[in-house]
DRENLOFI-308936 format. One record per atom (N, C-alpha, C): x negated, z, y negated; atom name; residue in three letters; residue number from 0. Coordinates in nm, 2 decimals. Layout:
<rs>
R        u        w        v   atom   type   seq
R        X        Z        Y     CA    ALA   NUM
...
</rs>
This chain:
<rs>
R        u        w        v   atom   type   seq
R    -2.23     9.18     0.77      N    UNK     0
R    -2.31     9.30     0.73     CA    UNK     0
R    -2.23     9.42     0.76      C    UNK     0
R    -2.28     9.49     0.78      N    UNK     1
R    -2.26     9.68     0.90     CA    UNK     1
R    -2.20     9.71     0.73      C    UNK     1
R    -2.05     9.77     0.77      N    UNK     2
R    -2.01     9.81     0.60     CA    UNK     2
R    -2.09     9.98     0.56      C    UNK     2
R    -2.09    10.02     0.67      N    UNK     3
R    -2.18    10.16     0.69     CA    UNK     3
R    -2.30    10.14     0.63      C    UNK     3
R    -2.40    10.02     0.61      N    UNK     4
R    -2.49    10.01     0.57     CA    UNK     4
R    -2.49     9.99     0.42      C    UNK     4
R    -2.36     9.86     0.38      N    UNK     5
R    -2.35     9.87     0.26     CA    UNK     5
R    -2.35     9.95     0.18      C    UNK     5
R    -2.24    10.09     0.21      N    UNK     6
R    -2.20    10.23     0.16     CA    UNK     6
R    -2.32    10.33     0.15      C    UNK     6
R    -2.44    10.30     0.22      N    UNK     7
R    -2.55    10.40     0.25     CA    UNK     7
R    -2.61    10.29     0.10      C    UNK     7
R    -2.58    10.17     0.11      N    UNK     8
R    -2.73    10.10    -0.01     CA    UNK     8
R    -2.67    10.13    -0.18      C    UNK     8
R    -2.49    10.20    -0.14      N    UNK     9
R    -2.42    10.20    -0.25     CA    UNK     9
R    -2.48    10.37    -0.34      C    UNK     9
R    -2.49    10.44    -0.22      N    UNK    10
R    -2.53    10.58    -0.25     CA    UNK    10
R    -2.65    10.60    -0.27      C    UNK    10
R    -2.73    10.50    -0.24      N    UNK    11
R    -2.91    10.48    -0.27     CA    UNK    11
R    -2.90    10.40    -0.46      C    UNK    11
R    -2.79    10.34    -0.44      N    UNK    12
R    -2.85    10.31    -0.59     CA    UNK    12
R    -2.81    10.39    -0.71      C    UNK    12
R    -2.70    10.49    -0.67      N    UNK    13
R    -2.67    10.58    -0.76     CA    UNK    13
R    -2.79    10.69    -0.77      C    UNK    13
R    -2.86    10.68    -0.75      N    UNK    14
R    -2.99    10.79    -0.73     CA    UNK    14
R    -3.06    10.71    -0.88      C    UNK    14
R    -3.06    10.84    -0.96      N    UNK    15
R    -3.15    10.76    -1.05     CA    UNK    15
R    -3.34    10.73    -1.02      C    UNK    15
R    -3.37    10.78    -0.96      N    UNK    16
R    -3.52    10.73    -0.89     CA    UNK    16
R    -3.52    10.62    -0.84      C    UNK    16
R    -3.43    10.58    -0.80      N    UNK    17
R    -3.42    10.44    -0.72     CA    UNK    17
R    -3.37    10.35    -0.84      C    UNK    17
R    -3.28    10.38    -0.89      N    UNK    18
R    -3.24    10.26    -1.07     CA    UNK    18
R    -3.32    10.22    -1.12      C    UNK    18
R    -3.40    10.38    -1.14      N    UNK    19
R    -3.53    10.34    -1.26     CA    UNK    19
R    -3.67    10.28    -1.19      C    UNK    19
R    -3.65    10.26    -1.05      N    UNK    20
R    -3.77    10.15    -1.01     CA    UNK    20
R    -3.76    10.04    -0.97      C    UNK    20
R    -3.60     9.98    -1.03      N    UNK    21
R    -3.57     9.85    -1.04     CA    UNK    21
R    -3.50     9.78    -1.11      C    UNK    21
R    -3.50     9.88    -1.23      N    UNK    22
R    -3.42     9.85    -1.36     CA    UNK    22
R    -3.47     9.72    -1.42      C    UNK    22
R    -3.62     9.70    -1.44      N    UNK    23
R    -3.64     9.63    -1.55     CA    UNK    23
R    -3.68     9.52    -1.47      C    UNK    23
R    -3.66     9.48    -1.35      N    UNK    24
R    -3.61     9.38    -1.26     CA    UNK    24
R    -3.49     9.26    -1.21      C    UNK    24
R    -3.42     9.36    -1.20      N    UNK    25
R    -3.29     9.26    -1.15     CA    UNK    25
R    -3.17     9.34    -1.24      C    UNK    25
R    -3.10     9.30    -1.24      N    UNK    26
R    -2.94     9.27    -1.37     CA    UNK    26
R    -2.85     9.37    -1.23      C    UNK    26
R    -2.88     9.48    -1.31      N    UNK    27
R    -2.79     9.62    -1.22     CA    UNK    27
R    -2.64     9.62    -1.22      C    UNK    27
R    -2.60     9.53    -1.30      N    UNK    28
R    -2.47     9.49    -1.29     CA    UNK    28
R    -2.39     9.42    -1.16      C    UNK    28
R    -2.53     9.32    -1.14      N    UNK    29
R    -2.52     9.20    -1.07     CA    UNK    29
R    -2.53     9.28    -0.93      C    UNK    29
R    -2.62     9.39    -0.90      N    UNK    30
R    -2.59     9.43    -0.75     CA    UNK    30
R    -2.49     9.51    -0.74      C    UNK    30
R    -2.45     9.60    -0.83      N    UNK    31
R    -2.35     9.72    -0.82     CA    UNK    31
R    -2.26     9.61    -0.77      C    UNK    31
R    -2.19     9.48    -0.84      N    UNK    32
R    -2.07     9.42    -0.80     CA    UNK    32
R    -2.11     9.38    -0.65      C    UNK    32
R    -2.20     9.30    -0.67      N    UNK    33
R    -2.24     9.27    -0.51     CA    UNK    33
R    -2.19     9.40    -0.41      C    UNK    33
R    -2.28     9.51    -0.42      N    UNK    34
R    -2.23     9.61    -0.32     CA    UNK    34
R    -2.13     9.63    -0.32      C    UNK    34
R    -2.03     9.63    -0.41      N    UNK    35
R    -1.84     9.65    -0.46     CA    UNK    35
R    -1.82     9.58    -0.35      C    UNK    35
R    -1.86     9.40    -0.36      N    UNK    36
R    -1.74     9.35    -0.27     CA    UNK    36
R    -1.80     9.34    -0.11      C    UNK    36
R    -1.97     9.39    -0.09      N    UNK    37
R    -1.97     9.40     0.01     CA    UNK    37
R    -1.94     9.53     0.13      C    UNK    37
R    -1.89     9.59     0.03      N    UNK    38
R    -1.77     9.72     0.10     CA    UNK    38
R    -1.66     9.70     0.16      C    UNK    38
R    -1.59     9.59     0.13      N    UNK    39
R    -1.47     9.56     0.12     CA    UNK    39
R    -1.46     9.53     0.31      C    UNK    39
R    -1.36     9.53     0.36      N    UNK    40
R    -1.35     9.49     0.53     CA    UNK    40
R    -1.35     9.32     0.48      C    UNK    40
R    -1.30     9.22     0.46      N    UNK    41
R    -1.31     9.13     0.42     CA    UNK    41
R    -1.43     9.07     0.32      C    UNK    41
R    -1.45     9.03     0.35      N    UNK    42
R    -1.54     8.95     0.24     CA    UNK    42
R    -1.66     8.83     0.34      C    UNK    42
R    -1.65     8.74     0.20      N    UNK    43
R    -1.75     8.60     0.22     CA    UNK    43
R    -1.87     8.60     0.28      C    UNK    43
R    -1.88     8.48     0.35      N    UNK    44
R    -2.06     8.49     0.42     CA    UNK    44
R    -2.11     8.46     0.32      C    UNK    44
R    -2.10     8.42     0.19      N    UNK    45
R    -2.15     8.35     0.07     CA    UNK    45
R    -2.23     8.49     0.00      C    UNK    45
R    -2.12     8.60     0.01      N    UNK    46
R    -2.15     8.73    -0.04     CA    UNK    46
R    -2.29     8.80     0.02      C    UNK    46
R    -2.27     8.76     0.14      N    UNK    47
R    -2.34     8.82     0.27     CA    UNK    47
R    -2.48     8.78     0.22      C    UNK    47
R    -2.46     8.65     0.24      N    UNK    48
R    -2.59     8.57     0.20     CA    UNK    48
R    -2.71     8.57     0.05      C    UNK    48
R    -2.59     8.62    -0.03      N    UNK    49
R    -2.64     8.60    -0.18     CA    UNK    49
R    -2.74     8.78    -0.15      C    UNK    49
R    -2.64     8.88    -0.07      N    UNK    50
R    -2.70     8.99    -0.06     CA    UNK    50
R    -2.89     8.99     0.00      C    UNK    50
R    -2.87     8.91     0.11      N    UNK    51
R    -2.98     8.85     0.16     CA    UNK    51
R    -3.11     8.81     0.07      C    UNK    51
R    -3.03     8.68    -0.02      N    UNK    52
R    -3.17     8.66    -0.11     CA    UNK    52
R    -3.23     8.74    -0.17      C    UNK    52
R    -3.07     8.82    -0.24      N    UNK    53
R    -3.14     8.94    -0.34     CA    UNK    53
R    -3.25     9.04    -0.28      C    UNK    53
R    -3.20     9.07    -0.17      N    UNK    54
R    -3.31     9.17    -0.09     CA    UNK    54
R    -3.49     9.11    -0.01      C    UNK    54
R    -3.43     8.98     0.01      N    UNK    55
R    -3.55     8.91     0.02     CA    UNK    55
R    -3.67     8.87    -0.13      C    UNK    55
R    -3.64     8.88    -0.25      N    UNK    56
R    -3.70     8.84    -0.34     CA    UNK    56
R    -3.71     8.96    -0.39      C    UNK    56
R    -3.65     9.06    -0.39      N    UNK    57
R    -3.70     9.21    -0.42     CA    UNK    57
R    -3.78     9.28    -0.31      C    UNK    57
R    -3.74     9.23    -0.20      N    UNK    58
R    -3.84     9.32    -0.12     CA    UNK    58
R    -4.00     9.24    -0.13      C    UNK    58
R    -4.03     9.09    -0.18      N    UNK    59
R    -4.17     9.03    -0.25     CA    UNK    59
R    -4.20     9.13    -0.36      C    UNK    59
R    -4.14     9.18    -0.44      N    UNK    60
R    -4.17     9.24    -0.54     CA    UNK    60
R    -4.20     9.37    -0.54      C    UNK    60
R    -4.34     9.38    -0.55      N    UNK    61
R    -4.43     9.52    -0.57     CA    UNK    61
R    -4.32     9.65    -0.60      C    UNK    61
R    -4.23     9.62    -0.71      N    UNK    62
R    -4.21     9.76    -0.75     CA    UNK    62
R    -4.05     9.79    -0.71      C    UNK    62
R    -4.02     9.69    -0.63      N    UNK    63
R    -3.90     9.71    -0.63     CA    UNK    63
R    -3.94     9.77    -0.45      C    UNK    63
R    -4.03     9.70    -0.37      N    UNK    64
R    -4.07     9.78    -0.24     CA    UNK    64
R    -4.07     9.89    -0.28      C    UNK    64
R    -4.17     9.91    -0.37      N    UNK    65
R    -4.21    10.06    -0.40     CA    UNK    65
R    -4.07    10.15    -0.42      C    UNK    65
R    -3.98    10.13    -0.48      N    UNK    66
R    -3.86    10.20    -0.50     CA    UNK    66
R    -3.78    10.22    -0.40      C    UNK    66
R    -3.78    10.11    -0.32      N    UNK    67
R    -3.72    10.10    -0.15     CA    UNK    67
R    -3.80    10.24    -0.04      C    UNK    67
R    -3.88    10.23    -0.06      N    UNK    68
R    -3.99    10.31     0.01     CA    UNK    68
R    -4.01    10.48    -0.06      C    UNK    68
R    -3.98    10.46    -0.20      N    UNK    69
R    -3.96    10.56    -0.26     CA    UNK    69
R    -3.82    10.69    -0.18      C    UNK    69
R    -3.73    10.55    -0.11      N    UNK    70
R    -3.59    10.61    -0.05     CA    UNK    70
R    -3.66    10.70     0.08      C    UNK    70
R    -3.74    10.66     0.15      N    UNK    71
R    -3.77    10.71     0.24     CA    UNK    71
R    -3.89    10.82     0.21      C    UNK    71
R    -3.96    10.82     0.13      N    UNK    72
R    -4.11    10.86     0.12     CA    UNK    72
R    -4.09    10.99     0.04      C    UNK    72
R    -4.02    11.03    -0.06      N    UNK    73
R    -4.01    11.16    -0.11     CA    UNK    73
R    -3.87    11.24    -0.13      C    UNK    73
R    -3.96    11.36    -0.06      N    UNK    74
R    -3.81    11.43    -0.01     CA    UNK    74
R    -3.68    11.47    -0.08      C    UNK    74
R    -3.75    11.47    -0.22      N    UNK    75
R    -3.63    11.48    -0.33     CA    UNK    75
R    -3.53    11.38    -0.33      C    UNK    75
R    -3.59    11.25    -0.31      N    UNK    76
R    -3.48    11.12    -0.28     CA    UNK    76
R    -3.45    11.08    -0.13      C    UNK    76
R    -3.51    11.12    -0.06      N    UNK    77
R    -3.45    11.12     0.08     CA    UNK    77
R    -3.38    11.21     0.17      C    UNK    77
R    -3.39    11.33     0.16      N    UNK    78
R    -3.28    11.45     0.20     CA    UNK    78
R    -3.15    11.43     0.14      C    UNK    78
R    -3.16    11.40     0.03      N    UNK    79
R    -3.01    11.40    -0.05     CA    UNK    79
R    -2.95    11.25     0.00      C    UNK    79
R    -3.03    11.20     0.00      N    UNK    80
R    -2.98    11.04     0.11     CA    UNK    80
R    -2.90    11.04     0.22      C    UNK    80
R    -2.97    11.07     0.28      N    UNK    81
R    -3.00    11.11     0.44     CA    UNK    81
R    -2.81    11.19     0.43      C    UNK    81
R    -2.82    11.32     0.38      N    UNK    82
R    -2.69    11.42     0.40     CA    UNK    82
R    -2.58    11.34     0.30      C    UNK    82
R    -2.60    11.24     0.22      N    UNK    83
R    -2.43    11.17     0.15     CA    UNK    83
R    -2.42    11.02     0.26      C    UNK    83
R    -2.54    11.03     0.33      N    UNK    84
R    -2.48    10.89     0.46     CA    UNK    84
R    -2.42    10.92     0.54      C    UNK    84
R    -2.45    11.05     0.61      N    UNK    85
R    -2.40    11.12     0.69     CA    UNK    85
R    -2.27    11.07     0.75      C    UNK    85
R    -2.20    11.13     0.61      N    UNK    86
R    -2.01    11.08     0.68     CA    UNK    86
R    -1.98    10.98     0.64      C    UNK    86
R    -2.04    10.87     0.64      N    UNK    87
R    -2.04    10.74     0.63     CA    UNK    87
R    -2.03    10.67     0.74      C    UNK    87
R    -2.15    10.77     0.87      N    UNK    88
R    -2.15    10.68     0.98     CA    UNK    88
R    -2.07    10.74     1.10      C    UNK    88
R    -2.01    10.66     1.14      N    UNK    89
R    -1.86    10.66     1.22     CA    UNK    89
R    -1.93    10.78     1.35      C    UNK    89
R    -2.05    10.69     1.40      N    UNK    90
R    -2.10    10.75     1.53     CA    UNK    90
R    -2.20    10.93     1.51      C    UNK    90
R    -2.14    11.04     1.54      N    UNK    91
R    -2.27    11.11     1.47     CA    UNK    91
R    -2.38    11.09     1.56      C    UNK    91
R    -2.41    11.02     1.72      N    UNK    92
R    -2.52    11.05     1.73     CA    UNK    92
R    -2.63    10.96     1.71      C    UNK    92
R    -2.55    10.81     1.63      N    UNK    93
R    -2.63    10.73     1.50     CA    UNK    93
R    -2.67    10.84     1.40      C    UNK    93
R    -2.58    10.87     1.35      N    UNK    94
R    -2.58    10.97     1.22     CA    UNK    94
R    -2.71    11.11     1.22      C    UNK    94
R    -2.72    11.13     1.35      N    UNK    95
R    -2.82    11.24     1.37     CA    UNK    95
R    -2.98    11.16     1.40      C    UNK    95
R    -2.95    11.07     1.51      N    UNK    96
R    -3.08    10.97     1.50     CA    UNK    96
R    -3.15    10.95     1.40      C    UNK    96
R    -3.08    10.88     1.29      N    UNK    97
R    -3.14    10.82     1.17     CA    UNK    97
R    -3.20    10.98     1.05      C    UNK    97
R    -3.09    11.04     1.09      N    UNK    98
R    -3.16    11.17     1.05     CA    UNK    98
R    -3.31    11.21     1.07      C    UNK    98
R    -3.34    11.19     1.19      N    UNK    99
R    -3.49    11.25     1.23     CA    UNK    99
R    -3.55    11.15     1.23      C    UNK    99
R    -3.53    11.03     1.25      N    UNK   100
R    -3.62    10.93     1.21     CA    UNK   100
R    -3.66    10.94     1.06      C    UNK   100
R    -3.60    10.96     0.97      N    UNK   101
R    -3.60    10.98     0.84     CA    UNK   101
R    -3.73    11.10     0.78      C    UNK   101
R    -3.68    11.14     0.87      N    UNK   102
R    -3.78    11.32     0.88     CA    UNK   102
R    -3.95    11.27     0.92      C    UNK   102
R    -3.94    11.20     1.05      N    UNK   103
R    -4.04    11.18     1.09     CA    UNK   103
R    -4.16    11.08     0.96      C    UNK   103
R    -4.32    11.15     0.97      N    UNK   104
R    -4.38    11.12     0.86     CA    UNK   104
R    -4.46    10.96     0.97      C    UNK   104
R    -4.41    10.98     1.05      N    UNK   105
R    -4.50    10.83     1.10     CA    UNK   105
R    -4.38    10.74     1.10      C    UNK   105
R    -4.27    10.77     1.12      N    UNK   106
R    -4.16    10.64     1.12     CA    UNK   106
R    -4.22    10.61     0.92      C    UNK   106
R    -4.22    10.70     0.85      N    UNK   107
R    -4.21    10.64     0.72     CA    UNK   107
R    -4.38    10.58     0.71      C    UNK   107
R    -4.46    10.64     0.77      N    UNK   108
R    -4.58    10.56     0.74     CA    UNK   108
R    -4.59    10.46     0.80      C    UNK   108
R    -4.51    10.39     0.93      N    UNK   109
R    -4.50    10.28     0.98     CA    UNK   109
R    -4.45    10.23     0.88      C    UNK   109
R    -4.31    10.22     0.85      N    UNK   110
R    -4.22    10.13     0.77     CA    UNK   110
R    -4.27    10.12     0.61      C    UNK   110
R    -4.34    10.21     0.59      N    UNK   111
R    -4.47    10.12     0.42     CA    UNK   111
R    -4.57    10.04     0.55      C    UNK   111
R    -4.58    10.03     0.63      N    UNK   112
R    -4.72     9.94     0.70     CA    UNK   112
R    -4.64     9.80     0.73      C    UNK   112
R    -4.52     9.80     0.72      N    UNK   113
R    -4.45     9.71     0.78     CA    UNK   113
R    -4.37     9.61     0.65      C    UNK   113
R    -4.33     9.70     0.54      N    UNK   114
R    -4.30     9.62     0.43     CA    UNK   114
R    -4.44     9.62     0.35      C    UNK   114
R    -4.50     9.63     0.34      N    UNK   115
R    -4.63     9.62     0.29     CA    UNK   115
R    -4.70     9.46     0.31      C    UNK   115
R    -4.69     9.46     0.47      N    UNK   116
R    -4.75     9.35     0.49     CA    UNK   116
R    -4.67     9.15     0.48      C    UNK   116
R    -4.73     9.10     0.42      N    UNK   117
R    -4.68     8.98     0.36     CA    UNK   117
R    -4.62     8.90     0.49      C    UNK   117
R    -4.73     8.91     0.60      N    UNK   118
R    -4.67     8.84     0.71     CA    UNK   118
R    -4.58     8.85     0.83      C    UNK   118
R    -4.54     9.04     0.82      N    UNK   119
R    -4.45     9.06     0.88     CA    UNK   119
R    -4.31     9.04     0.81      C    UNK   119
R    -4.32     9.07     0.65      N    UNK   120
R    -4.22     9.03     0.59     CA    UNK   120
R    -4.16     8.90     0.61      C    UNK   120
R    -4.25     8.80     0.61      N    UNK   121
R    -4.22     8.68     0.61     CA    UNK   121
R    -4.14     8.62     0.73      C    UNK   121
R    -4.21     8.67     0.91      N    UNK   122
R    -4.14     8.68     1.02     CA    UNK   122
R    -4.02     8.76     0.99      C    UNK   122
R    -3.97     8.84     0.96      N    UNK   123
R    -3.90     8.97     0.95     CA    UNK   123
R    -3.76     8.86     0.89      C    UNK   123
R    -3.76     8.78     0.75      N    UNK   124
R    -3.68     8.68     0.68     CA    UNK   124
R    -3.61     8.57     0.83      C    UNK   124
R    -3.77     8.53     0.86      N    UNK   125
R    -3.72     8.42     0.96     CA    UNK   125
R    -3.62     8.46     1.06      C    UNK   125
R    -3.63     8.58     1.12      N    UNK   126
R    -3.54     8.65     1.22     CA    UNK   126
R    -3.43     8.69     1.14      C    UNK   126
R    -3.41     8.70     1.03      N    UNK   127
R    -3.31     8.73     0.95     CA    UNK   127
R    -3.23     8.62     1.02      C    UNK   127
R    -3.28     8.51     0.92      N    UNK   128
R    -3.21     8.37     0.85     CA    UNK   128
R    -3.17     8.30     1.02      C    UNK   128
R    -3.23     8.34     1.09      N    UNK   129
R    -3.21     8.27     1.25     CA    UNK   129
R    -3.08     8.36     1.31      C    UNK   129
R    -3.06     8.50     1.26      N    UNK   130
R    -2.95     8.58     1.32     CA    UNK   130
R    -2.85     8.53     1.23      C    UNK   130
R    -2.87     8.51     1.10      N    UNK   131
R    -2.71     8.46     1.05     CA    UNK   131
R    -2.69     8.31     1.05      C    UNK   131
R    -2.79     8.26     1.15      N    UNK   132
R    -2.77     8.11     1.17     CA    UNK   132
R    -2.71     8.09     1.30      C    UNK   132
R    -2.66     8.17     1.33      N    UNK   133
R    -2.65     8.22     1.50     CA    UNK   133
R    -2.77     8.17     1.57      C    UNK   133
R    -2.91     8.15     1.57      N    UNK   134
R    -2.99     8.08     1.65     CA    UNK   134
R    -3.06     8.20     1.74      C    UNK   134
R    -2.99     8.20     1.84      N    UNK   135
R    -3.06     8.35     1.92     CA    UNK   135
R    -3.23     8.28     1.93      C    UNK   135
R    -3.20     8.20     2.02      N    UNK   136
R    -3.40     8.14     2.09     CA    UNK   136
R    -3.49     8.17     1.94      C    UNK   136
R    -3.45     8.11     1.80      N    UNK   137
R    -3.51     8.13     1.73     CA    UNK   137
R    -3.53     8.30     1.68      C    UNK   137
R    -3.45     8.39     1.66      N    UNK   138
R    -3.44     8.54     1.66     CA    UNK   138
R    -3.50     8.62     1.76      C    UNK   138
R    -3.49     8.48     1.87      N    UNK   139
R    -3.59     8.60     2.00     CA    UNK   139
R    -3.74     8.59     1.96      C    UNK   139
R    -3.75     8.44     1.97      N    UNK   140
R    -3.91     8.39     1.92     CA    UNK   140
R    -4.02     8.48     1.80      C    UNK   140
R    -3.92     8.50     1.71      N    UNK   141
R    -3.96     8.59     1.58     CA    UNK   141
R    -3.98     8.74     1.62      C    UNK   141
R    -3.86     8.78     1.69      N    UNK   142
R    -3.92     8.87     1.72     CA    UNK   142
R    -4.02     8.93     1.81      C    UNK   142
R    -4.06     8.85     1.91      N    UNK   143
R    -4.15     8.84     2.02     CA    UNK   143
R    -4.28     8.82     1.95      C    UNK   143
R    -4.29     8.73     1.84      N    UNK   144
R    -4.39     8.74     1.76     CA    UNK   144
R    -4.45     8.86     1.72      C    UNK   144
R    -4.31     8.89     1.63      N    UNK   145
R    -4.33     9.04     1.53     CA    UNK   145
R    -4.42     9.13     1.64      C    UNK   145
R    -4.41     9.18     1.77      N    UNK   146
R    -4.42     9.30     1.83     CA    UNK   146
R    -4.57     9.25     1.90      C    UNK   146
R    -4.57     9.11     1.90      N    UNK   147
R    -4.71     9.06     1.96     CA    UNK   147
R    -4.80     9.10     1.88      C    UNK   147
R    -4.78     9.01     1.80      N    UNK   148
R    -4.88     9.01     1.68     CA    UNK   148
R    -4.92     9.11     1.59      C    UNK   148
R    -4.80     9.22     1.54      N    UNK   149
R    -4.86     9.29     1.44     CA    UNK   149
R    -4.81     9.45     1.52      C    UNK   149
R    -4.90     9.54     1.53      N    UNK   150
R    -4.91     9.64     1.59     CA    UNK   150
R    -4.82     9.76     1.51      C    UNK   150
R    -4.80     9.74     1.38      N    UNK   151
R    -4.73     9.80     1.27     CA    UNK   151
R    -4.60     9.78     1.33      C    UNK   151
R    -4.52     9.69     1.34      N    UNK   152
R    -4.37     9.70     1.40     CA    UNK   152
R    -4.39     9.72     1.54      C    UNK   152
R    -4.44     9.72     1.64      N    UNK   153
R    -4.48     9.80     1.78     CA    UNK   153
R    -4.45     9.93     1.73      C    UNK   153
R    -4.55    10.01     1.70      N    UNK   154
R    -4.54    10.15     1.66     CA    UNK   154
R    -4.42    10.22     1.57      C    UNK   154
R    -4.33    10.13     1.43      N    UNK   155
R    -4.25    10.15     1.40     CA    UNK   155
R    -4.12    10.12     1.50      C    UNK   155
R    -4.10    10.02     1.61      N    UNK   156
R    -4.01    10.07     1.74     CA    UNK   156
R    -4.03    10.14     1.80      C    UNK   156
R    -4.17    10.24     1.85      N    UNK   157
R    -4.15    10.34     1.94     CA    UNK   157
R    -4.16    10.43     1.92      C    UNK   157
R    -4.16    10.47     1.75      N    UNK   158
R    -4.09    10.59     1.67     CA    UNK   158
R    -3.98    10.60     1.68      C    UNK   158
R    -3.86    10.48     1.61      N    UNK   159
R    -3.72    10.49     1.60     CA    UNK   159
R    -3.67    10.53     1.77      C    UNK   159
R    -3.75    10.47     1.87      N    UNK   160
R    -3.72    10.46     2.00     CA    UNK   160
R    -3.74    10.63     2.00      C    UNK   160
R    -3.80    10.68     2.02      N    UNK   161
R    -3.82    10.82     2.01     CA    UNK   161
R    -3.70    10.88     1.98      C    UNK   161
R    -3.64    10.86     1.87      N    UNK   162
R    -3.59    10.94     1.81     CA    UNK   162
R    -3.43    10.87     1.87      C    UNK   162
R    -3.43    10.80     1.89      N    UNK   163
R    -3.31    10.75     1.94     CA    UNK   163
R    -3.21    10.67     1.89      C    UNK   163
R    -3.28    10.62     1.80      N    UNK   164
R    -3.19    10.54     1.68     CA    UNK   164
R    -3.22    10.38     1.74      C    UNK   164
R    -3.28    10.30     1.81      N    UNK   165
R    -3.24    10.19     1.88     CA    UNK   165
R    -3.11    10.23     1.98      C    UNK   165
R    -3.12    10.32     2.06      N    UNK   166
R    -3.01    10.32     2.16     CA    UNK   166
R    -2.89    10.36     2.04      C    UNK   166
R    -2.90    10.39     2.01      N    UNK   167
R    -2.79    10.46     1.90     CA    UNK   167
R    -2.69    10.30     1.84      C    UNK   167
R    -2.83    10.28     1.77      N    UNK   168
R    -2.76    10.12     1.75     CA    UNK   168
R    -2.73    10.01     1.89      C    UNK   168
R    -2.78    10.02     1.96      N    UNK   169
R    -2.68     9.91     2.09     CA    UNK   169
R    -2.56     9.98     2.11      C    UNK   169
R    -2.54    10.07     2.06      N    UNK   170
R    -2.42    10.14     2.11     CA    UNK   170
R    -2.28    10.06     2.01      C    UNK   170
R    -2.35    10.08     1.91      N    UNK   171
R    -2.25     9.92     1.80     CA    UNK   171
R    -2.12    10.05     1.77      C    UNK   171
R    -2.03     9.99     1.68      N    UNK   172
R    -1.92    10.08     1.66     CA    UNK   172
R    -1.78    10.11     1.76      C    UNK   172
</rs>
C-alpha cells in the first residue's frame, strides 16, 4: 500500500466530519493504530490486508460511504484535504492532478455513481483481491468488465484522464 496514500487517509480522519460519520461504527482506535503502522516503510501484508477488509466492509456501509464521499463532496472537508495532502505527495504533478480532479463536480458525481453502486463495488473488491494475489489475467478480466459493463467507471476514467491523474500515476514514485 502507496505510504502517500496511507498519510492522506491519516489526515482524512483527523477531520472531525469524517470521525463523526463513522464513529458509531467501527472502534476508532482500531483504525487510528492500523493507519500508525501502515505509515511505517516496513510493515506486514497481514496489516495491508486487515486495512483492505476494514475498507471493504465500511465501504457496504451506507454511512460510512456517505462520510467517504462527504471527503470529496463538500468543500469545507475537501479543500482543507486536498492542501494538507499536498506535501505528502513526492510528485507535484500527481499532487496538482489530484487537485483538479478533486475540484471537478463530475469526477465527484462519477465517484458517488461508482461507490453507490453494489455491483461495481463488488467487481472493484474482486480486482482488489486479484492485485494483491498477484493474479494479473484475473485484475485484467475485472477490470475489462468494470469499463464494459458499467458506464459510471468509463466516465469516472475519462474525467481523471482529463485531468491527468491516470498518467500521473503510471508515472509511480
Amino acid at each position: 500500500m502507496d505510504r502517500n496514500l496511507v498519510k492522506a487517509l491519516q489526515v482524512a480522519w483527523e477531520l472531525p466530519e469524517f470521525r463523526s460519520g463513522v464513529r458509531h461504527l467501527v472502534d476508532l482506535d482500531e483504525v487510528t493504530q492500523l493507519l500508525a503502522r501502515l505509515s511505517v516503510a516496513d510493515q506486514d501484508h497481514e496489516v495491508e490486508r486487515s486495512l483492505l477488509r476494514l475498507l471493504r466492509s465500511g465501504l457496504d456501509t451506507v454511512e460510512i460511504r456517505e462520510a467517504v464521499l462527504l471527503l470529496l463532496e463538500q468543500d469545507e472537508v475537501r479543500r482543507p484535504l486536498v492542501v494538507a495532502v499536498q506535501p505528502l505527495v513526492k510528485q507535484p504533478g500527481q499532487a496538482a492532478a489530484i487537485a483538479s480532479a478533486a475540484e471537478d463536480p463530475t469526477v465527484r458525481r462519477e465517484a458517488r455513481a461508482v461507490l453507490d453502486s453494489v455491483q461495481v463495488r463488488e467487481l472493484i473488491w474482486q480486482a482488489i483481491d486479484n492485485q494483491v494475489s498477484h493474479n494479473r489475467f484475473g485484475l485484467i478480466r475485472r477490470a475489462t468488465v468494470l469499463f464494459v459493463r458499467h458506464s459510471s467507471v468509463r466516465r469516472l476514467a475519462w474525467a481523471l484522464r482529463r485531468h491527468g491523474v491516470l498518467r500521473e500515476l503510471r508515472r509511480g514514485p
